[in-house]
Every structure is written in structure tokens, then in C-alpha cells.
C-alpha positions, 0 to 999 in steps of 0.5 A: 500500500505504501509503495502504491500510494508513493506511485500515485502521488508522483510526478513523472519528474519523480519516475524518471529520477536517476543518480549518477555514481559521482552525485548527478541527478537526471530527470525530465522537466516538462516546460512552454517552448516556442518556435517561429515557423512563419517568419514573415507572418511575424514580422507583418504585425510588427508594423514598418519596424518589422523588416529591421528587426533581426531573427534574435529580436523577433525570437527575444519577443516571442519569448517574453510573449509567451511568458506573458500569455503562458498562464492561460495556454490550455493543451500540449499546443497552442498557435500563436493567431490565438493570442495575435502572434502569427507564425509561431506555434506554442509547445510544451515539450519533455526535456531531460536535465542533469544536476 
């Protein structure tokens, strides 16, 4: 029963701990990625600033974007039209972290 109860209250970051020999610890984290996949779709809503921002400023902005809205992202994917960011799709993807 114990051993149950341990497995229902764990998260898959739990289940998927690992120790090394020499101290690490690996395991999976689940975070909101974002990915531009139109770039010109994203730089049409900048406005005449588009054209002269360069890949990085654009990546940089839709980061802090989805920081923004993150809290009201339902499901695994969300397309950036949602929230007025054409071009961009919203994941929320497994990676793993060593410590």
C-alpha cells in the first residue's frame, strides 16, 4: 500500500529520477517552448519596424510573449493567431536535465 500510494502521488519528474555514481541527478522537466515557423507572418504585425528587426529580436519577443500569455495556454499546443502572434506555434515539450 505504501509503495502504491508513493506511485500515485508522483510526478513523472519523480519516475524518471536517476543518480549518477559521482552525485548527478537526471530527470525530465516538462516546460512552454516556442518556435517561429512563419517568419514573415511575424514580422507583418510588427508594423514598418518589422523588416529591421533581426531573427534574435523577433525570437527575444516571442519569448517574453509567451511568458506573458503562458498562464492561460490550455493543451500540449497552442498557435500563436490565438493570442495575435502569427507564425509561431506554442509547445510544451519533455526535456531531460542533469544536476
Amino acid at each position: 500500500d505504501r509503495i502504491d500510494r508513493k506511485l500515485e502521488n508522483s510526478t513523472d519528474a519523480d519516475l524518471s529520477r536517476t543518480r549518477g555514481d559521482l552525485g548527478s541527478v537526471g530527470s525530465l522537466r516538462r516546460s512552454w517552448k516556442h518556435h517561429v515557423v512563419d517568419e514573415a507572418k511575424l514580422r507583418a504585425v510588427c508594423g514598418p519596424l518589422g523588416p529591421h528587426f533581426t531573427s534574435e529580436a523577433l525570437e527575444n519577443a516571442t519569448f517574453h510573449v509567451m511568458r506573458a500569455h503562458q498562464s492561460s495556454f490550455t493543451g500540449e499546443r497552442v498557435e500563436g493567431e490565438t493570442i495575435g502572434v502569427p507564425g509561431v506555434l506554442f509547445a510544451y515539450e519533455t526535456d531531460a536535465q542533469i544536476r
